[in-house]
N, C-alpha and C positions, 0 to 999 in steps of 0.2 A: 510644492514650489522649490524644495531645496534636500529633495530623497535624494541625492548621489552625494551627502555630504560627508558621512562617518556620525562618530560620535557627537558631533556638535550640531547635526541637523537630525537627528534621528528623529522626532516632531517637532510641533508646531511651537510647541509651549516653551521651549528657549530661546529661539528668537521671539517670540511675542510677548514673554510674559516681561515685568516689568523690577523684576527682581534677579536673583541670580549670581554668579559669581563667574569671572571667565577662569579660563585653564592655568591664567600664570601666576594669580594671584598669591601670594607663599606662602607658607603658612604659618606668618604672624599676622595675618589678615582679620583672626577672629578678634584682635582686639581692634580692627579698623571699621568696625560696625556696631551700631545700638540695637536692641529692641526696644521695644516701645516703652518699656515700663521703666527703663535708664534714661531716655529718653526726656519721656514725661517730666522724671524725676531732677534732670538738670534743667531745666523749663522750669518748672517750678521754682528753686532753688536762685535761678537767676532774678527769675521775676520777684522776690522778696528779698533778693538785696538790695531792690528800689524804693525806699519807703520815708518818709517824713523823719527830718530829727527830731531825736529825744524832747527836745525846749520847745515844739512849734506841734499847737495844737489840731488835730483833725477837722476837715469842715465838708460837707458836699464838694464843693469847689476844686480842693487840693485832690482830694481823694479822685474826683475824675483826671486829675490831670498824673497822679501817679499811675493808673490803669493806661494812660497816654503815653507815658515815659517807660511804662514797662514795656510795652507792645513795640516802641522804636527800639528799646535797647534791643529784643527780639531782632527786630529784623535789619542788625549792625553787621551784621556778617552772614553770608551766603547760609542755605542749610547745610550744605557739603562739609560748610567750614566746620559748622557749630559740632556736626554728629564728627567731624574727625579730632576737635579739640578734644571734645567728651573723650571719646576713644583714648586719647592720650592720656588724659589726666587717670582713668580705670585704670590703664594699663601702669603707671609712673606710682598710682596708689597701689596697687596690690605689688609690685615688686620692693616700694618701702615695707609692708607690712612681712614679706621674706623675708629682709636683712631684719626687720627687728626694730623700724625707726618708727617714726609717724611723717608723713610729706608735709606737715604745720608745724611752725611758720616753715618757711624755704631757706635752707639749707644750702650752701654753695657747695660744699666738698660732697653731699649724698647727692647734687644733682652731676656733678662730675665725675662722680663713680656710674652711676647711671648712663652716663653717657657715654663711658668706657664699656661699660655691658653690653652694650646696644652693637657697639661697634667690634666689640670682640668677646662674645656670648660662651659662657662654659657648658659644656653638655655638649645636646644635640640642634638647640636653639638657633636659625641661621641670624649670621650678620647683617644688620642693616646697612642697606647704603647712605652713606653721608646726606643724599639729601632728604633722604626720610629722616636721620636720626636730627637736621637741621631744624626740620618741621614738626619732629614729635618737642623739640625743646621753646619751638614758636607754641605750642600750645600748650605747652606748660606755663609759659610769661603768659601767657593770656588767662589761663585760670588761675594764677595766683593772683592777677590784676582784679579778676572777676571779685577774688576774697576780700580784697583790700589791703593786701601784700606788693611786695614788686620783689623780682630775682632778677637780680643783677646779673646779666649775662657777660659783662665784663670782667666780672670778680673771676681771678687767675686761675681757683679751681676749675671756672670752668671754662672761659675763653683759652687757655692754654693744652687742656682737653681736646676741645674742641677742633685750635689747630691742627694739633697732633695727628687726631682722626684725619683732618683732611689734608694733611701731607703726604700720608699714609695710606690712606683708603679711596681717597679721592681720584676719581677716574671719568673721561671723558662725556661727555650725555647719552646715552644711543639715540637714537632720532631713528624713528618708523622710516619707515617706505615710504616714498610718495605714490601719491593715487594719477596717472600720468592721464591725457587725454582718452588716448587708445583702448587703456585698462577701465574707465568709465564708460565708455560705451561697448564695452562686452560685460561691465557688467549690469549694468542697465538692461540689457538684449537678455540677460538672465534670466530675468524676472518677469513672469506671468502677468496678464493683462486682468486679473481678477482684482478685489477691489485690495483686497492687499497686495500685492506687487505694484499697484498703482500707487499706492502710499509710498511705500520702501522708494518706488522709482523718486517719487518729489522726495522724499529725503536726501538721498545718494545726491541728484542734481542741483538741489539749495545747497546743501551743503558745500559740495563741492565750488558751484559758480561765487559762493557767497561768502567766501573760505570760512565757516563756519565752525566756532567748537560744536562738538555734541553737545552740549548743553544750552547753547545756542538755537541749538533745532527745535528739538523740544520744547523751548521754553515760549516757543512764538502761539497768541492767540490772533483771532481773525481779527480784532479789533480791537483799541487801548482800551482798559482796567476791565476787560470781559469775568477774567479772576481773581483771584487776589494774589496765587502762585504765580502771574506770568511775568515773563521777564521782557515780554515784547510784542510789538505786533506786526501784520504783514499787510501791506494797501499795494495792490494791483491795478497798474497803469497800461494804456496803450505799446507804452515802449517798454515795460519790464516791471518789477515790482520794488519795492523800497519795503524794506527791515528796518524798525525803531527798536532798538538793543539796549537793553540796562544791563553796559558791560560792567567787569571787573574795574575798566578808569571811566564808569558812566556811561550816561546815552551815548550812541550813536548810531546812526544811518551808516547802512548798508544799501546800494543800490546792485540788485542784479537783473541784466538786460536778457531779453529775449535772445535765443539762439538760433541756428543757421536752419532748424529743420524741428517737429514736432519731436521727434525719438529723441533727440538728445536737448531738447527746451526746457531747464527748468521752473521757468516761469508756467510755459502751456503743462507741463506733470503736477503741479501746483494745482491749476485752475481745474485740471480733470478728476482730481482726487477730492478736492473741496465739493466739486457737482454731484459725482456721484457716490459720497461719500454723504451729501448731504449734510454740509458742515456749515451754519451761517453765524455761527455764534460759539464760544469759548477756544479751548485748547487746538491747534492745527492738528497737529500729531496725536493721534489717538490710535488705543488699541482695536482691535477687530475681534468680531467670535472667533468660537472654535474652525467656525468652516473659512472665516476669510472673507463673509461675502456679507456683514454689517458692522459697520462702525460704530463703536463703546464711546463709554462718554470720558473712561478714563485718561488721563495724558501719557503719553508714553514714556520711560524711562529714558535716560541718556544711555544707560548700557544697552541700550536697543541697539543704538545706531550702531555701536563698536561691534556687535557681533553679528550685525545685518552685512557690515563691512566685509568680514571674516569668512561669515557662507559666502558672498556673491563673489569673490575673491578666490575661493576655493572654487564653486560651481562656474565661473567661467572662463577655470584654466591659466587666468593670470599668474605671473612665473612658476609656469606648471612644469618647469623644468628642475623645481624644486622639491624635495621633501614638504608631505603636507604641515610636517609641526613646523618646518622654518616658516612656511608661508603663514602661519596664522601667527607667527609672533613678529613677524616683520610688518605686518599695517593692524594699524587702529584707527580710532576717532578723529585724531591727527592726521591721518593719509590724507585725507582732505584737503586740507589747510595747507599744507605741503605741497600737494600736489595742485592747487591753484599759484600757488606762489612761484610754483617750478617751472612751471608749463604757460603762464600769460607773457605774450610778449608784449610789454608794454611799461611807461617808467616804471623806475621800481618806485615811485612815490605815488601811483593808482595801486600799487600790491599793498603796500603799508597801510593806504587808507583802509581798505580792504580788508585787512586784515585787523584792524585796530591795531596797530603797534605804536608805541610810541614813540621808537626809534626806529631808523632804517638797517641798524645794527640786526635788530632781534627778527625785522625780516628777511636778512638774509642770511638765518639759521633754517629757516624753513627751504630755502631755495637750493634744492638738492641738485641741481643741470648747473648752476651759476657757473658764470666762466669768471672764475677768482683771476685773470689776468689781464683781464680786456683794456686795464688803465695800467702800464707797464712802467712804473716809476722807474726803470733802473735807465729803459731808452731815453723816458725824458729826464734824466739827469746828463744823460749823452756818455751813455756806455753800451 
């Protein structure tokens, strides 16, 4: 499906498999991952700081409803979130145990030195970008909250820190490529009619019609509560299909319609991959064998889709006027999402729905073609 690609298609098993790491990731990466047994161990760990006070006695009763209150506190935050807080707090622990301190209680001036290291590392250690090193200090207030602690992010050691960095260090967003009309149907035309390209196909075209995150994609089962991982499901109509989305701000519907011709239909690459895929129950997105040509029961990673993006991008030629490493650091998961926003003409408040934004502001960050002048306030003041 994807032999003409280099080193990131050389088999099957990097786009397929459901693990993995891409090319850019840096190398403080390894502290942005669990294995299981850290994992387990912060699970654990949470789950018995939920337990009866001291004064108030055990009963059947209580004791099932703290196995109840342990299992929501579970699932308070995304898994993404939970294994990147872990990550933070491993990584925030073992650089106290360097300097020589202990991270209990919390400390404002060692979490402000901390955050100066981050942002300007001695040695060979690279610097983090401001909004990492904002998000490794989000998961630190989170697991000190978890202890029974709070760290004051106000306190001068480290809000003044903090500023500094981003006075400093602070530099624009980059924002992917968009995925434009044109570039989706060549890359769609890439991909084989075996039962995997016919998967990838419905990926590529939900995604895209549906401005979809990656995680998004994946997370859809064919039917509500089919698992207990899914984040949503998918009901296929006459006119097009509806997505029930348990976003970031909550449910919401996604409506994407039927298109002008079967090749570029996400709705009909949906229904052909489901039939002969033989899918009436659980995860949409699943992996396939070795050969391509049966469908697993497993669900598929979201890093699937970023580097399913990445081949088909390379294999067909899209700004093939480019070096291959520009092009594969220039779209991701995001291209998508962009690239519907960029390319529908239609209000910008059907893109927002669309897109779940909350504001019209945040989607007209994704809207890469926007004509930033179309409303010319200097004429209508009558200049």
């Amino acid at each position: 499906m994807l032999k003409n690609m280099g080193s990131l298609t050389n088999s099957s098993t990097k786009i397929e498999g459901s693990g993995g790491s891409e090319s850019e990731i840096s190398s403080s990466a390894s502290y942005d991952s669990l294995n299981g047994d850290e994992h387990d161990e912060r699970t654990s760990r949470d789950r018995a700081s939920i337990a009866l006070p001291a004064n108030v006695a055990s009963s059947g009763a209580l004791d099932r409803l703290i196995d109840t209150a342990r299992d929501y506190a579970e699932a308070s935050t995304a898994g993404n979130t939970n294994k990147a807080y872990a990550a933070d707090w491993k990584h925030f622990t073992r650089w106290c145990r360097l300097k020589g301190t202990e991270p209990l209680p919390p400390s404002p001036e060692m979490v402000g030195l901390y955050l100066a290291d981050l942002a300007a590392p001695g040695g060979k250690a690279p610097a983090l970008s401001v909004s990492t090193i904002e998000r490794r200090l989000s998961g630190l207030a989170w697991n000190y909250r978890q202890r029974g602690f709070t760290l004051d992010r106000k306190n001068r050691h480290i809000a003044t820190v903090l500023a500094g960095i981003k006075r400093k260090h602070a530099r624009p967003p980059v924002q992917k490529e968009a995925i434009l009309p044109e570039d989706i149907q060549a890359m769609v035309a890439a991909l084989p009619y075996d039962l995997r390209g016919l998967r990838d196909r419905a990926i590529l075209l939900l995604g895209y019609a549906g401005g979809l995150r990656r995680s998004e994609v994946v997370c859809l089962d064919v039917h509500k509560d089919d698992t207990p991982d899914s984040g949503g499901w998918v009901e296929v109509f006459d006119g097009g299909a509806l997505l029930t989305l348990n976003a970031k701000t909550g449910w919401r519907e996604v409506e994407v319609g039927r298109g002008s011709s079967d090749q570029t239909c996400p709705v009909h690459a949906l229904e052909q991959w489901l039939h002969f895929a033989k899918i009436d129950f659980g995860p949409v997105f699943v992996r396939t064998s070795r050969d391509g040509k049966r469908a697993l029961v497993t669900r598929l990673s979201d890093k699937h889709v970023a580097r399913l993006i990445k081949a088909t991008v390379l294999k067909s030629g899209v700004r093939s006027d480019l070096p291959e490493a520009k092009r594969l650091a220039m779209f991701s998961g995001h291209s998508l999402r962009a690239g519907l926003a960029s390319s529908a003409e239609v209000d910008e408040r059907y893109v927002q729905k669309q897109l779940g934004h909350a504001s019209a502001e945040m989607t007209r960050r994704y809207q890469r073609r926007r004509d930033r002048f179309r409303v010319n306030l200097t004429k209508a003041a009558g200049l």
